[in-house]
N, C-alpha and C positions, 0 to 999 in steps of 0.2 A: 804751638803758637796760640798764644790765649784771644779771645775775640777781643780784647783793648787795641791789645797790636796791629788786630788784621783789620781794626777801623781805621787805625793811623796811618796804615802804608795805603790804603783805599783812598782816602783825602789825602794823603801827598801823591798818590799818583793821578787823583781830579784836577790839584791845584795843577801837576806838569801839562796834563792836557789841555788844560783851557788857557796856560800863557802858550803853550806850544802852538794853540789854534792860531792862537792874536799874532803872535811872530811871525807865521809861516803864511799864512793869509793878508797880513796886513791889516787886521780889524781896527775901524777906525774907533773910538775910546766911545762915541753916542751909542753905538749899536753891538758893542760888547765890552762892558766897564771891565778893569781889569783890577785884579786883587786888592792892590793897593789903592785904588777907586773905591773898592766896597770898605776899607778897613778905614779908611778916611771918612766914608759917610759912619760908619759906629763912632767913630772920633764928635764927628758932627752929632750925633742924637743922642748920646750917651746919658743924659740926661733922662730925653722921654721915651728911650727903647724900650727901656724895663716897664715902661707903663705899657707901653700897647702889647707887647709878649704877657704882662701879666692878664691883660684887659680878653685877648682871645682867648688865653686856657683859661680864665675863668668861664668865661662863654662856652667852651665847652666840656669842661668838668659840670658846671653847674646842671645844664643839657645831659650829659651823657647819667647821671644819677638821677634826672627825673624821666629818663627814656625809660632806663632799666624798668625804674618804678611803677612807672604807667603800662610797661609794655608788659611786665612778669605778672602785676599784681591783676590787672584788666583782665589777662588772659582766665587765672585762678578764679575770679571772680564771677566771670561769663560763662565759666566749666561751671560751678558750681551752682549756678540755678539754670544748667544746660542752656543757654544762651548761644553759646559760642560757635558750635553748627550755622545758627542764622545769619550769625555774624559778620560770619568767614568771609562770605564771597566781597564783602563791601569792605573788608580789612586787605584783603586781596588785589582790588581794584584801584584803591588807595596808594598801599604799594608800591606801584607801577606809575606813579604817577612822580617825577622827580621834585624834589620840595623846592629848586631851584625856581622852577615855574606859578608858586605859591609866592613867592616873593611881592609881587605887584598886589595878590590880597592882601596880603598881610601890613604893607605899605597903606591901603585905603583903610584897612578896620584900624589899625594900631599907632600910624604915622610912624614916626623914629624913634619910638618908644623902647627902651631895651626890652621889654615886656613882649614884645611882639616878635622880638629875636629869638628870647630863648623859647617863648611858643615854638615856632618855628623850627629850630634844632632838635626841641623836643619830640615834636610830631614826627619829623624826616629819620629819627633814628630809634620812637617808642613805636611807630606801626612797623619797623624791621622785625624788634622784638618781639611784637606781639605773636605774629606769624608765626615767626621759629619756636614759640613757646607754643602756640594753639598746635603746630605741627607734633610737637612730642605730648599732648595731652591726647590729642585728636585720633593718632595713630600711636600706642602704648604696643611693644613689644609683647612677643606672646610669654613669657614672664611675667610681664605688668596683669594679664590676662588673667591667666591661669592663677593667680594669687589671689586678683579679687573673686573670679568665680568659686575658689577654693575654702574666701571667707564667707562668701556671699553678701559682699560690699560693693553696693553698686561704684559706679566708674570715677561718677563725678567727688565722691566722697573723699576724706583725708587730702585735701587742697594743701594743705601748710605742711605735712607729717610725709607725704608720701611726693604727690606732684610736685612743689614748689624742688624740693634738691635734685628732682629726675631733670628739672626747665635748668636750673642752675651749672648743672653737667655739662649740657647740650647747647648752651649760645654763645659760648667766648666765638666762633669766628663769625654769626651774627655781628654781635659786639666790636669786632675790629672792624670788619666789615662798615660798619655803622659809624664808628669813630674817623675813615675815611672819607666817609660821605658828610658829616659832622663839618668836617674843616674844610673841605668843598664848599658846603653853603654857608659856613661861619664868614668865608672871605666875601663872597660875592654879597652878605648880610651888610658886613661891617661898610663894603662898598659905597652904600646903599642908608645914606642921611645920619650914620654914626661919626663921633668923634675921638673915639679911641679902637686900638687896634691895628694888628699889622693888615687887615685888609684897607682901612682907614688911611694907613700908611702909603700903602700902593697907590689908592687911588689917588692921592695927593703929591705924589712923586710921577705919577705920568702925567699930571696937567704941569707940574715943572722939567718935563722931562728927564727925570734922576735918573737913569736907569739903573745908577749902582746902588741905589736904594731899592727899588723895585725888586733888583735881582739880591738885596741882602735880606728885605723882608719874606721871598721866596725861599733863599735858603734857610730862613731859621722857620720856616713853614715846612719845610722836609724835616729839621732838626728836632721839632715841638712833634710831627707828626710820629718819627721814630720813637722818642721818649715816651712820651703817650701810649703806645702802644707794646712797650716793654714792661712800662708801670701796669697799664690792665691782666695783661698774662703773668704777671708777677702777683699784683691783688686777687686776680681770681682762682689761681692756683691754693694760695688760703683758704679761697672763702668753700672753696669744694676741696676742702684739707680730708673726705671720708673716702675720697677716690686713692689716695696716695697706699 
């Protein structure tokens, strides 16, 4: 059974359980739209859908290539004029800290600025990066070791030729990781004084109580999340084509 098949019998056997709920239950149509509710509201936006699906994957395509950037290239960077030791513990404590709660700064320094959004995405998924990169610079397997004691090249040396494809190995599930969290605060972003976007969408579908909007911008928020996530494990299996 090819995985095309085994996606299609998965959504038809969603779609039976969620008319099977509303039947058996009695759900009234406000508090669980039903199929043909959500296929009506596509009929309805069809027009501006495509704008807000395009308007969030660009927000986080554009995010997720200056996370990499910031997060792989920083790291190389801070190794190489031994920085990165010092660094650590306040890239660490950063972290930890969910970029969803950033929001309200970012609000006062940036207002509704897209600018301030993909700031935002950037940060929340280039300190992931960075981390999982300073972790394979930081700690280099006894391999990595014994080769440079062997040339007698110190650590930090060969950033581009040696570190940079060892970081590139090691953070695709960084990276997904990241990409989850991406679309997490992409919605609660767009929420938050944007005019396009399926978070945009949402929020302007619960002040008219849509909820089969709400719940069709949700699911193409699962659908955009799965793609996405097949595209990256598909690009980065190229891009680290010396592991194959």
């Amino acid at each position: 059974m090819t995985k095309f098949v085994k996606s299609f019998i998965s959504i038809f056997l969603l779609l039976i359980i969620w008319v099977g709920i509303e039947i058996i239950f009695d759900i009234p149509e406000r508090y669980l739209p039903s199929p043909m509710s959500v296929i009506n509201a596509i009929i309805d936006l069809q027009e501006k859908l495509p704008w807000h699906i395009l308007a969030t994957t660009t927000r986080i395509g554009v995010s997720l290539v200056l996370g990499i950037l910031f997060g792989v290239f920083g790291t190389l960077i801070l190794h190489r004029l031994k920085l990165l030791q010092f660094f650590m513990p306040s890239f660490n404590a950063l972290r930890a800290v969910p970029p969803v709660a950033l929001i309200p700064f970012f609000l006062l320094w940036f207002g509704f600025s897209e600018i301030g959004r993909i700031i935002l995405l950037t940060l929340g998924l280039g300190i992931n990066v960075l981390v999982a990169s300073a972790n394979v610079v930081h700690f280099p397997s006894e391999h990595d070791k014994i080769l440079f004691r062997s040339f007698n090249i110190p650590m930090n040396k060969l950033a581009l030729h040696w570190w940079l494809p060892r970081i590139l190995e090691s953070i695709l599930p960084t990276l997904r990781f990241g990409l989850a969290t991406a679309i997490g605060v992409v919605v609660v972003a767009e929420m938050l004084g944007s005019q396009t976007g399926l978070g945009y969408l949402i929020q302007t579908s619960r002040a008219t109580f849509s909820l089969n909007v709400i719940l069709l911008a949700t699911a193409i928020f699962g659908i955009l999340t799965s793609l996405l996530d097949n595209a990256l494990i598909n690009l980065w299996n190229k891009i680290v084509f010396w592991r194959k």
